[in-house]
Phi, psi and omega in degrees: 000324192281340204267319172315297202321284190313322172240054116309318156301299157324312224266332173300346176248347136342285185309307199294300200301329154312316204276315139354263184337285177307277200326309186302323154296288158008287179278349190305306183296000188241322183271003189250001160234029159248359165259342172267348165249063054323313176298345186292313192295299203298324181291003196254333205258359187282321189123178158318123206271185216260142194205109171315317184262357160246042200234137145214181207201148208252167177231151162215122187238122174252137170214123161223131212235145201204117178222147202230116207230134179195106141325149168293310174292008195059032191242012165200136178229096181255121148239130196235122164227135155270097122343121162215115174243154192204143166221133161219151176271132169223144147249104204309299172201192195258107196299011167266352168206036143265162224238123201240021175071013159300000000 
């Protein structure tokens, strides 16, 4: 009688622990697509992604340079400075013919 008992208890926590398992399984498609719609929100919440054709910029390059020249006997002496500054303006392209695959 006691060897019934037991695996009756056994066969019952067999059963309970399938019937978990099957729900869990179950549930796999709704929670793997409620983790993917959070991940959506959040890459949504960052903001505008980067668009080639609305982008410009400014460059700016300064280079100054200083050179100083004195032989050991002191019979030539060169001093040099060079200043070079450059600025430009870009506009990568024209945001009326980029192309987003429609």
């Amino acid at each position: 009688m006691l060897l019934k008992r037991r695996a009756q208890s056994t066969l019952e926590y067999a059963l309970v622990i399938a019937v978990v398992v099957g729900a869990l399984v179950a549930m796999q498609v709704y929670v793997k697509r409620g983790v993917q719609g959070r991940l959506k929100s959040a890459a949504d919440d960052i903001g505008d992604q980067y668009s080639p054709g609305n982008t410009t910029g400014t460059t700016t390059v300064s280079t100054t340079t200083s050179t100083s020249e004195t032989l050991n006997s002191g019979i030539t002496s060169t001093d040099s400075t060079t200043v070079q500054n450059k600025v430009t303006e870009d506009e990568t392209a024209d945001y009326d013919s980029e192309y987003w695959g429609d």
